[in-house]
VOGUTOR-752007 format. One record per atom (N, C-alpha, C): z, x, y negated; residue number from 0. Coordinates in Angstrom, 1 decimal, padded with zeros to 4 digits, always signed. Atoms other than C-alpha are relative to their C-alpha. Example, Ala and Ser with C-alpha at 12.3 -4.5 7.8 and 13.67 -1.06 7.14 Angstrom:
<marpas>
marpa c3 = +000.0; c1 = +000.9; c2 = +001.2; k = 0
marpa c3 = +007.8; c1 = +012.3; c2 = +004.5; k = 0
marpa c3 = +000.0; c1 = +000.9; c2 = -001.2; k = 0
marpa c3 = +000.0; c1 = -000.9; c2 = +001.1; k = 1
marpa c3 = +007.1; c1 = +013.7; c2 = +001.1; k = 1
marpa c3 = +000.8; c1 = -000.8; c2 = -001.1; k = 1
</marpas>
This chain:
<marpas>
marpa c3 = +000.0; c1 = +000.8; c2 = +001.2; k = 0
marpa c3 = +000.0; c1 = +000.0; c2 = +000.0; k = 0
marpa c3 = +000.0; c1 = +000.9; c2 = -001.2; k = 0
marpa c3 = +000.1; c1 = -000.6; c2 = +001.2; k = 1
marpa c3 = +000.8; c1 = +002.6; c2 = -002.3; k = 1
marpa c3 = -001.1; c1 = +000.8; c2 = -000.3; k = 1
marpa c3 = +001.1; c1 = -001.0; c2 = +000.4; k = 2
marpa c3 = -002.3; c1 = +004.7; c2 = -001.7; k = 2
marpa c3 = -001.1; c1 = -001.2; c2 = -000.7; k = 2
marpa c3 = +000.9; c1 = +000.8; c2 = +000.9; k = 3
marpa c3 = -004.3; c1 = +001.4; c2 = -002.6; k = 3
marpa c3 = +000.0; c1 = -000.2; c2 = -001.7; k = 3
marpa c3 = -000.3; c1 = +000.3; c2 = +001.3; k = 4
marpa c3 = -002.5; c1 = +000.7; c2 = -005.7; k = 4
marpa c3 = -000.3; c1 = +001.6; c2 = -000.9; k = 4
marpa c3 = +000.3; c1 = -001.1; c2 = +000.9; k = 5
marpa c3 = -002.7; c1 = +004.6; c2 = -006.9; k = 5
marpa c3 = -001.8; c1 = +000.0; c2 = -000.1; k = 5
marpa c3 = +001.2; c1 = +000.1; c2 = -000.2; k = 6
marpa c3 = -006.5; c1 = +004.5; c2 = -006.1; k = 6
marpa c3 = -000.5; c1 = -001.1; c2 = -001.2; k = 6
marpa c3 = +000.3; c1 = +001.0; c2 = +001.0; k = 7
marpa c3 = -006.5; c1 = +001.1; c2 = -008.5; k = 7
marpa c3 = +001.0; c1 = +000.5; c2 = -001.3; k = 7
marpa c3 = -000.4; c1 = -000.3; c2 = +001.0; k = 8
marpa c3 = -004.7; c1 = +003.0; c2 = -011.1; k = 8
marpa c3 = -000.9; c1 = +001.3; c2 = -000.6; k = 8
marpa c3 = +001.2; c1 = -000.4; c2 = +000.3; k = 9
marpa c3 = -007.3; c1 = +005.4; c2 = -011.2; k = 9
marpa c3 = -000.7; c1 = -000.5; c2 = -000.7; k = 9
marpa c3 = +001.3; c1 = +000.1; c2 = +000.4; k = 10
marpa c3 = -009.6; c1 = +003.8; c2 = -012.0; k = 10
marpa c3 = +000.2; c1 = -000.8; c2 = -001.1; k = 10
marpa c3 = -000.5; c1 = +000.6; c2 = +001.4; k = 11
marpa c3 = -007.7; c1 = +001.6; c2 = -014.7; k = 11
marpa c3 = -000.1; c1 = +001.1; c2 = -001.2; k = 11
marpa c3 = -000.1; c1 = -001.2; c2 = +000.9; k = 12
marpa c3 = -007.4; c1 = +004.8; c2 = -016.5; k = 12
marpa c3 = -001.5; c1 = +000.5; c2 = -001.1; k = 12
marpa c3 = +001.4; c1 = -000.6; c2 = +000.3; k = 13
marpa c3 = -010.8; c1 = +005.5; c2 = -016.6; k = 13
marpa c3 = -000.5; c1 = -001.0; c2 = -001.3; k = 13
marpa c3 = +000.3; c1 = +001.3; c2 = +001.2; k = 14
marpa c3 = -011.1; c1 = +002.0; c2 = -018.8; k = 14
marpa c3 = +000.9; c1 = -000.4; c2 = -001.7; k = 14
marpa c3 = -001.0; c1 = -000.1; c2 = +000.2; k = 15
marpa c3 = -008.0; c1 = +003.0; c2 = -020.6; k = 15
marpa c3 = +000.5; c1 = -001.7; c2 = -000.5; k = 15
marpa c3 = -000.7; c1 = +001.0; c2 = +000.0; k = 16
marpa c3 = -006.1; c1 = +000.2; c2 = -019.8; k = 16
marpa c3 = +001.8; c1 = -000.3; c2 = -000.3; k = 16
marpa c3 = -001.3; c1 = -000.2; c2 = +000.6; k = 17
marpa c3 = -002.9; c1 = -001.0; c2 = -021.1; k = 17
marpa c3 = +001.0; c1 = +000.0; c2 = +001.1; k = 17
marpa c3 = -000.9; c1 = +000.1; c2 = -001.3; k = 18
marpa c3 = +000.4; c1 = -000.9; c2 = -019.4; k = 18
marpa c3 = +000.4; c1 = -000.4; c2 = +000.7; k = 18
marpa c3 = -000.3; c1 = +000.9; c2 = -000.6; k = 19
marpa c3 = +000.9; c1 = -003.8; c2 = -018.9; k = 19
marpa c3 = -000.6; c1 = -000.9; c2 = +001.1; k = 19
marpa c3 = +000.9; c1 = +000.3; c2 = -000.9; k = 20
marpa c3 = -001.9; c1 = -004.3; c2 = -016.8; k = 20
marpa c3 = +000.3; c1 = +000.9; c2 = +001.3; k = 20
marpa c3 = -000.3; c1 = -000.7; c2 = -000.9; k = 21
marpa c3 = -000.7; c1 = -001.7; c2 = -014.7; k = 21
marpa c3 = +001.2; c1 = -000.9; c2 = +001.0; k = 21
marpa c3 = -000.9; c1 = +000.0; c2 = -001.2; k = 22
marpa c3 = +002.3; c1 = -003.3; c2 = -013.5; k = 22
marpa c3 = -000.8; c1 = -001.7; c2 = +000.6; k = 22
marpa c3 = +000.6; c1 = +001.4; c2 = -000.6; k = 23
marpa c3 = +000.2; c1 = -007.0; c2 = -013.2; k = 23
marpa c3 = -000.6; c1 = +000.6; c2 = +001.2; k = 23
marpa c3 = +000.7; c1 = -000.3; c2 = -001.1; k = 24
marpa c3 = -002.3; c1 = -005.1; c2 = -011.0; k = 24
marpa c3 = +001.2; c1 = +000.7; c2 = +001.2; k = 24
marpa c3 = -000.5; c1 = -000.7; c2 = -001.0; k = 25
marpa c3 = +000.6; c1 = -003.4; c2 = -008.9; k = 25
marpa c3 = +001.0; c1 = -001.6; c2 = +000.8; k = 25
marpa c3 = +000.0; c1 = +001.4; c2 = -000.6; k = 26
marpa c3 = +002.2; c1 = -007.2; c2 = -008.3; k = 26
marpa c3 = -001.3; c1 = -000.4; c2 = +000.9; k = 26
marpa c3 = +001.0; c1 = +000.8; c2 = -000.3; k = 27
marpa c3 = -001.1; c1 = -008.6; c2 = -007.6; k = 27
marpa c3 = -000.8; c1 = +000.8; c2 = +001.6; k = 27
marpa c3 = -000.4; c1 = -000.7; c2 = -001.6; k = 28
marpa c3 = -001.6; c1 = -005.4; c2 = -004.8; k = 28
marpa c3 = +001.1; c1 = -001.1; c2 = +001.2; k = 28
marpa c3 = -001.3; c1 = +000.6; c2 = -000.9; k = 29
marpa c3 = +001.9; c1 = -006.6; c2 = -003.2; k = 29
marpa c3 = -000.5; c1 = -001.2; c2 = +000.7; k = 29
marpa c3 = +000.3; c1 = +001.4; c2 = -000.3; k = 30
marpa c3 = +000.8; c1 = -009.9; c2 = -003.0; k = 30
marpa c3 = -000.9; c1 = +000.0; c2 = +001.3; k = 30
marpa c3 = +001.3; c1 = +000.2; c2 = -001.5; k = 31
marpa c3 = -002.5; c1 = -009.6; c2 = -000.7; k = 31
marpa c3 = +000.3; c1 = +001.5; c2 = +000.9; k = 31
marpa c3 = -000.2; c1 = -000.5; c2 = -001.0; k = 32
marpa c3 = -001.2; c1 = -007.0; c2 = +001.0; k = 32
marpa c3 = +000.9; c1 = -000.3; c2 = +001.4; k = 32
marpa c3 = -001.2; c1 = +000.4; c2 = -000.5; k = 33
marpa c3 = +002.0; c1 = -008.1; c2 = +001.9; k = 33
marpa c3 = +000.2; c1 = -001.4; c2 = +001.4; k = 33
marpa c3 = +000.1; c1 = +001.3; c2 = -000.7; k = 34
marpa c3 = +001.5; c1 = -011.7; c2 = +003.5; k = 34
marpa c3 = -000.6; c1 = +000.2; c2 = +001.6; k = 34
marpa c3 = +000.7; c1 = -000.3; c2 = -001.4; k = 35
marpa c3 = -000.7; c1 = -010.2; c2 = +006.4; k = 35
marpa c3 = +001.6; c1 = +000.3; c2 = +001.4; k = 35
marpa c3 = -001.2; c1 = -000.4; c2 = -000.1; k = 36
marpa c3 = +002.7; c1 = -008.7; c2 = +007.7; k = 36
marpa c3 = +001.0; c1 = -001.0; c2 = +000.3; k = 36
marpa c3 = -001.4; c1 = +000.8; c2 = +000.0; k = 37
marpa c3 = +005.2; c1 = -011.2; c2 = +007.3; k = 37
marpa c3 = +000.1; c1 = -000.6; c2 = +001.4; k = 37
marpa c3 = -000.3; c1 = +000.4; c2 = -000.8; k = 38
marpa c3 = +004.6; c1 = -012.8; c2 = +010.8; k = 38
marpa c3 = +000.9; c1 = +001.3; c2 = +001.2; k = 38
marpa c3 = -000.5; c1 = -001.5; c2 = -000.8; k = 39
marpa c3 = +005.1; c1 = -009.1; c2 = +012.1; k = 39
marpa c3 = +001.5; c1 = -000.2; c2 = -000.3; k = 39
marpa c3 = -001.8; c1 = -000.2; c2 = +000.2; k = 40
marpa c3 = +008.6; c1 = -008.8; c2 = +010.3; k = 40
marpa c3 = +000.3; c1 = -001.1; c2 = +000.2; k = 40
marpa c3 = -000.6; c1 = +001.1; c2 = -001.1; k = 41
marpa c3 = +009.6; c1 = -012.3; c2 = +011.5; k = 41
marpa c3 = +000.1; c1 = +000.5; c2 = +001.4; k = 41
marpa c3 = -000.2; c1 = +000.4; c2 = -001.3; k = 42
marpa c3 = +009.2; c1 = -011.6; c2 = +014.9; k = 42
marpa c3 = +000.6; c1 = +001.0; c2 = +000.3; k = 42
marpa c3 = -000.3; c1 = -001.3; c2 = -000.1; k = 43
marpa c3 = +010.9; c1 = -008.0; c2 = +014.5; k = 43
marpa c3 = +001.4; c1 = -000.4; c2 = -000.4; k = 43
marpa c3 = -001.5; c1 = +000.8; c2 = +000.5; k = 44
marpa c3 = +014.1; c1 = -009.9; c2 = +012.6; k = 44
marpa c3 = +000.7; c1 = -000.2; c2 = +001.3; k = 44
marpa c3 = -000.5; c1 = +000.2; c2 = -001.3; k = 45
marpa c3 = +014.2; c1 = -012.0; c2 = +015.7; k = 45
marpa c3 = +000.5; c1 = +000.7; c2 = +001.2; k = 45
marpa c3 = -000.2; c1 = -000.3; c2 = -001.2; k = 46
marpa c3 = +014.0; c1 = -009.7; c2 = +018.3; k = 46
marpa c3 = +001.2; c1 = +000.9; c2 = +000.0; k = 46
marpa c3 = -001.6; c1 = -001.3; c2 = +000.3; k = 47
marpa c3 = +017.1; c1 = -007.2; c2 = +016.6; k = 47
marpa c3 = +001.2; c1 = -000.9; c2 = +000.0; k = 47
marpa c3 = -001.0; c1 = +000.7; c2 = +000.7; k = 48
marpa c3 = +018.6; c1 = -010.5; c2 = +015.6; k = 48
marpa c3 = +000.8; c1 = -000.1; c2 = +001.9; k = 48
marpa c3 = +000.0; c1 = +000.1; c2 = -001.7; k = 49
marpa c3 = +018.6; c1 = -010.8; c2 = +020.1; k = 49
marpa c3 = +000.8; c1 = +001.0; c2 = +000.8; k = 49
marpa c3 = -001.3; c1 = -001.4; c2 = -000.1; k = 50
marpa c3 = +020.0; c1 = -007.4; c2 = +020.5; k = 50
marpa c3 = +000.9; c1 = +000.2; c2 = -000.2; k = 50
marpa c3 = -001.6; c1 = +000.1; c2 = +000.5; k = 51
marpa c3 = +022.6; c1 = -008.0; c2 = +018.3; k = 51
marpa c3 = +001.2; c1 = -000.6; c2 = +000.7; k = 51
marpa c3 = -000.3; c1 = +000.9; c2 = -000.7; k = 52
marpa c3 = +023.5; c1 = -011.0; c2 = +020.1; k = 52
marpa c3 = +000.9; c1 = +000.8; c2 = +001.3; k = 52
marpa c3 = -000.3; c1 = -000.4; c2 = -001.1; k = 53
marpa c3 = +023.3; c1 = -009.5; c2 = +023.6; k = 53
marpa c3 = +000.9; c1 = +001.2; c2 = +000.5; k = 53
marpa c3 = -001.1; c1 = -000.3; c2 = -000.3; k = 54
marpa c3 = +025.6; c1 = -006.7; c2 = +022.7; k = 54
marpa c3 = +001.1; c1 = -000.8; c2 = +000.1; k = 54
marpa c3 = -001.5; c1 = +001.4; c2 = -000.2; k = 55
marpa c3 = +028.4; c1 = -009.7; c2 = +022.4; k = 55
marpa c3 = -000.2; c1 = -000.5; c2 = +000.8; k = 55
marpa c3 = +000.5; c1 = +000.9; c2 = -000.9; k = 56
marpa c3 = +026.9; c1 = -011.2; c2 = +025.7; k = 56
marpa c3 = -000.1; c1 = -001.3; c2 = -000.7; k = 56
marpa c3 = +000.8; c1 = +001.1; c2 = +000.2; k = 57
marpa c3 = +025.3; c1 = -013.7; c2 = +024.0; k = 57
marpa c3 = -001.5; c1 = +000.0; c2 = +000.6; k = 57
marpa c3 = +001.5; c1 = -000.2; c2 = -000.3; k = 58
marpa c3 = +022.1; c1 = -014.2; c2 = +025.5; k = 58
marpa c3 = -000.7; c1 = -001.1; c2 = -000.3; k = 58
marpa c3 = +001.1; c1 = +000.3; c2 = +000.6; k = 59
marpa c3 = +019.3; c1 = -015.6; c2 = +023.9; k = 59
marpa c3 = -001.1; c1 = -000.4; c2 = +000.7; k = 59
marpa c3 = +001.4; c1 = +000.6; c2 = -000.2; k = 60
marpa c3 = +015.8; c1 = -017.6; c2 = +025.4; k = 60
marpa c3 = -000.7; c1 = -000.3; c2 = -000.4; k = 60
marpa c3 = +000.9; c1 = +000.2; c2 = +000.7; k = 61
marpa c3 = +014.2; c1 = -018.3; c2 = +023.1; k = 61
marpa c3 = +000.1; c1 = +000.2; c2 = -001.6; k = 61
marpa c3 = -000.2; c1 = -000.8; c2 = +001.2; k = 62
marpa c3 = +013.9; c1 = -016.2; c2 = +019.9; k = 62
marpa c3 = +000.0; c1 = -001.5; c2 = -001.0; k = 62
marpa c3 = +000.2; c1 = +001.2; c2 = +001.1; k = 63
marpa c3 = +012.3; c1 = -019.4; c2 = +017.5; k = 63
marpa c3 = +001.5; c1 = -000.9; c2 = +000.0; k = 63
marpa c3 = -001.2; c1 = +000.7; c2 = +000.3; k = 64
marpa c3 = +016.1; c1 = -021.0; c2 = +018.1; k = 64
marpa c3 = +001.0; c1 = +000.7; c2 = -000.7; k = 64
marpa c3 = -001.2; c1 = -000.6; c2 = -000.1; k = 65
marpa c3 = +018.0; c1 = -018.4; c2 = +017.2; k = 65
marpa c3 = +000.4; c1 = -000.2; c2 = -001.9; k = 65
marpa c3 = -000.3; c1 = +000.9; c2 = +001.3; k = 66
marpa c3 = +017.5; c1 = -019.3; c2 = +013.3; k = 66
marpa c3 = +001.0; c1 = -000.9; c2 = -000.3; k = 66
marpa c3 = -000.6; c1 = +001.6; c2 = -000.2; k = 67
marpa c3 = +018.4; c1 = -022.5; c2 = +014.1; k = 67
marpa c3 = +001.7; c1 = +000.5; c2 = +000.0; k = 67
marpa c3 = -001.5; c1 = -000.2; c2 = -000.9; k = 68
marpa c3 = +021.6; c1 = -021.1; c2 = +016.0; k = 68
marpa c3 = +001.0; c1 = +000.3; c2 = -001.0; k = 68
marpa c3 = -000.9; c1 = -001.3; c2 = +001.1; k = 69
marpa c3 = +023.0; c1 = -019.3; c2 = +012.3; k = 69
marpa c3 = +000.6; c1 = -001.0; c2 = -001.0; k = 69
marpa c3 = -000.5; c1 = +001.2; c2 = +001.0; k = 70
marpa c3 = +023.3; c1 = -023.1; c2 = +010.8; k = 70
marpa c3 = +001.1; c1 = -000.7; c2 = +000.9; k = 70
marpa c3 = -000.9; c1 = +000.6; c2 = -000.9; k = 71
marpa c3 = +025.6; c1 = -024.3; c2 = +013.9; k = 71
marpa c3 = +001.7; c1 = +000.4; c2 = -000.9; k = 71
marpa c3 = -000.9; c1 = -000.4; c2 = +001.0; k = 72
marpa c3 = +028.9; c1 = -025.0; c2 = +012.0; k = 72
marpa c3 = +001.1; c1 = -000.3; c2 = +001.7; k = 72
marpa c3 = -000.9; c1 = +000.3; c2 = -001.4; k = 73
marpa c3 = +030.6; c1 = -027.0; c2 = +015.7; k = 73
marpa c3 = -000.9; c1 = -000.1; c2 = +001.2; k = 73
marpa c3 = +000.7; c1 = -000.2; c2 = -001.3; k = 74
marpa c3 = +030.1; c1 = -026.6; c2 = +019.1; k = 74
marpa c3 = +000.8; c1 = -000.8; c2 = +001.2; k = 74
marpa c3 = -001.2; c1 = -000.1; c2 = -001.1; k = 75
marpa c3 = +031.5; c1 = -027.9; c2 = +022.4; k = 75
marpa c3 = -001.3; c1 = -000.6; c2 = +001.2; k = 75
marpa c3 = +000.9; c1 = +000.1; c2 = -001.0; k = 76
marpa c3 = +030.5; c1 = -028.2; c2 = +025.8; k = 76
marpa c3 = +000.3; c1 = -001.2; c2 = +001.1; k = 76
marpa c3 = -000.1; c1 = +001.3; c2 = -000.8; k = 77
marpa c3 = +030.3; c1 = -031.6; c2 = +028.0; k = 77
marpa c3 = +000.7; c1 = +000.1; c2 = +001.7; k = 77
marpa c3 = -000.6; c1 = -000.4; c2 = -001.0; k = 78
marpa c3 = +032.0; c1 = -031.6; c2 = +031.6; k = 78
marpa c3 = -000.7; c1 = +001.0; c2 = +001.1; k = 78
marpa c3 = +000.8; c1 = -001.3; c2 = -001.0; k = 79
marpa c3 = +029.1; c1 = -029.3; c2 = +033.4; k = 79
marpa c3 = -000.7; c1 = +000.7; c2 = -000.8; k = 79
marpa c3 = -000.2; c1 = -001.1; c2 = +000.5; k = 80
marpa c3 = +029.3; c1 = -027.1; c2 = +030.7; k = 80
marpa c3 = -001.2; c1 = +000.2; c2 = -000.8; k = 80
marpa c3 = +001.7; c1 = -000.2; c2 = +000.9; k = 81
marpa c3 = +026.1; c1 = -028.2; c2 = +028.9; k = 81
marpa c3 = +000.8; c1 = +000.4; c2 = -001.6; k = 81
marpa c3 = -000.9; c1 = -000.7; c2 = +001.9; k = 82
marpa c3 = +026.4; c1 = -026.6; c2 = +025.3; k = 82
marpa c3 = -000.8; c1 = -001.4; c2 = -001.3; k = 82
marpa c3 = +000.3; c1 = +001.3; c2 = +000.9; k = 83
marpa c3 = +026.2; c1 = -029.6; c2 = +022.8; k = 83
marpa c3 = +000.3; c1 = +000.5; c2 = -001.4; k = 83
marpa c3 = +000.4; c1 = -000.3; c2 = +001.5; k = 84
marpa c3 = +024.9; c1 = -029.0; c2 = +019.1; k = 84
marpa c3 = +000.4; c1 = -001.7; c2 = -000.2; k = 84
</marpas>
């Protein structure tokens, strides 16, 4: 990311462009770079968030719940020990 944005400050230069256009164009990088990614670091959260877990023996099945699992305020479990949200 940063070699793109130095590469587009180049060439701003060349136009002499003001400063403030520097930091719009270094947002406006972020932006279309950034978004591609974000499913990556979701699914990288999850899987450390699983780790974390499973040192406390908690064990985990399915990552997409575990979100969910961080708004659970009560819990209890029914006579064959089903876990009831």
């Amino acid at each position: 990311m940063l070699i793109v944005f130095l590469i587009r400050i180049e060439k701003m230069m060349d136009f002499n462009s003001p400063v403030a256009l520097y930091w719009y164009r270094l947002f406006d990088t972020i932006t279309w770079i950034i978004p591609p990614f974000l499913p990556i670091f979701e699914s990288l959260s999850l899987t450390f968030s699983l780790m974390r877990l499973r040192l406390k023996n908690i064990m985990g099945v399915e990552p997409q719940k575990t979100l969910l699992a961080g708004k659970v305020t009560h819990m209890c479990f029914d006579k064959v020990n089903y876990f009831i949200i």
